[in-house]
C-alpha positions as CSV (number, residue, x, y, z in Angstrom):
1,X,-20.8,-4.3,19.4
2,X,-24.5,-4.7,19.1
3,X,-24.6,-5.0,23.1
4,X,-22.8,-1.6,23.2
5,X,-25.3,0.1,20.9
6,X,-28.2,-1.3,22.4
7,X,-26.9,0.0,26.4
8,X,-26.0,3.6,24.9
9,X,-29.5,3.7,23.3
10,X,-31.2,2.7,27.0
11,X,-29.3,5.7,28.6
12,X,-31.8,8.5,27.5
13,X,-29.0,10.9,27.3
14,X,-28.7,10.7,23.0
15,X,-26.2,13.3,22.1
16,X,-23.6,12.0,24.4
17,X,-24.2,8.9,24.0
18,X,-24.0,9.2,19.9
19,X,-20.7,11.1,19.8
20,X,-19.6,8.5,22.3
21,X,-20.9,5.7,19.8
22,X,-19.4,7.9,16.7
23,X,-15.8,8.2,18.3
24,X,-15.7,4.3,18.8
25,X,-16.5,4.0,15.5
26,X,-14.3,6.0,13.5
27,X,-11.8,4.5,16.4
28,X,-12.6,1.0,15.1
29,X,-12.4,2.2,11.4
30,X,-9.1,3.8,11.7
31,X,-7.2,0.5,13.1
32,X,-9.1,-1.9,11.0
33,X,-8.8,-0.3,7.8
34,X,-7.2,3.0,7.5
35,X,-4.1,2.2,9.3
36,X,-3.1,-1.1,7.9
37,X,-3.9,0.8,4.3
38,X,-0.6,3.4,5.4
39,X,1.8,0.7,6.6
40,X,1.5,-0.6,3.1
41,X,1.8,2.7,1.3
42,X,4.6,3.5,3.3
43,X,6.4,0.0,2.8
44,X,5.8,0.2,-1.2
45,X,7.4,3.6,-1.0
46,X,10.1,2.2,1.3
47,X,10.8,-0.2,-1.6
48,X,10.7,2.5,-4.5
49,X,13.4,4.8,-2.9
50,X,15.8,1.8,-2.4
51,X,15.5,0.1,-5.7
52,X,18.7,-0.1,-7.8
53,X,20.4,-2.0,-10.6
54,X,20.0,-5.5,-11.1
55,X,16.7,-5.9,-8.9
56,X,13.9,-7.7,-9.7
57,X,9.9,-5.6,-10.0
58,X,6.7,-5.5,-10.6
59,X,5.0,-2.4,-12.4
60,X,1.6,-1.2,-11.2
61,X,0.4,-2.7,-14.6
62,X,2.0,-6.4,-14.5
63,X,5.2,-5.8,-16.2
64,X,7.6,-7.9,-15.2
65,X,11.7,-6.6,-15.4
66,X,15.3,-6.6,-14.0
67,X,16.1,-2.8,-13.4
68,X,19.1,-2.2,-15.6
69,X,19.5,2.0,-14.9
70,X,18.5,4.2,-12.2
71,X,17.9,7.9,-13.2
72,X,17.3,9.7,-10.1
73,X,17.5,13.0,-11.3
74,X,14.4,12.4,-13.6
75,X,12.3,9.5,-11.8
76,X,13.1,7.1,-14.7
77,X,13.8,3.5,-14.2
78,X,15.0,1.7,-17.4
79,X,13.3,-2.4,-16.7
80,X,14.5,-4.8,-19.8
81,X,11.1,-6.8,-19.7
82,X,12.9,-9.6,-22.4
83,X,16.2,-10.0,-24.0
84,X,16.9,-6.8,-25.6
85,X,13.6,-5.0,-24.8
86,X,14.3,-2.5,-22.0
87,X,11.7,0.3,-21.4
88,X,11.5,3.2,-19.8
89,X,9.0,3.7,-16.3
90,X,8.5,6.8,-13.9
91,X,9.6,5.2,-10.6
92,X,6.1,5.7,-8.8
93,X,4.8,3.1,-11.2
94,X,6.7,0.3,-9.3
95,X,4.3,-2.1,-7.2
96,X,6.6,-4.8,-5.6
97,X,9.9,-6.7,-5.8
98,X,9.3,-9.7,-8.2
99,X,10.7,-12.3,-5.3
100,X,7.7,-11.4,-3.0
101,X,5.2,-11.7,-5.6
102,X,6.1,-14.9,-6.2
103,X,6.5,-16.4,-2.9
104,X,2.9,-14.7,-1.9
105,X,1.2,-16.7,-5.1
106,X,3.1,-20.5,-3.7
């Protein structure tokens, strides 16, 4: 990368040589980090549209459940956290499946 820079600088021609420098950039940017960053988005929401009874989660904020009712029509998962204790979460508040959080920690 440093050899790049340091042959577009020699040119003499600076403004296409810096867009050309500034494309490759952004380029680099966008399938490093911006891209990867989308596939996950789009694989958490994946997981939120197909969640129904009886499956294991993880809230955004740690909580733990088994989803025991799915209310579409609001958003509103109903997660018993304990035996007994069952609360009530908007469905965009889900992070992950509890089985791959705990196979990613092993």
């Amino acid at each position: 990368m440093k050899t790049l820079i340091v042959y577009l600088a020699a040119q003499g021609d600076g403004g296409l040589s810096m867009l050309l420098m500034l494309a490759l950039m952004f380029g680099i940017m966008y399938f490093f980090m911006i891209r990867p960053q989308q596939k996950k988005q789009k694989e958490i929401q994946n997981f939120r549209n197909a969640i129904e009874r009886g499956q294991q989660m993880v809230t955004a904020g740690g909580l733990y459940g088994v989803v025991k009712e799915v209310d579409d029509v609001n958003n509103v998962l109903v997660v018993e956290v304990a035996n007994g204790v069952r609360v009530r979460i908007d469905r965009n508040s889900v992070f992950a499946s509890a089985d791959n959080t705990l196979t990613e920690k092993k």
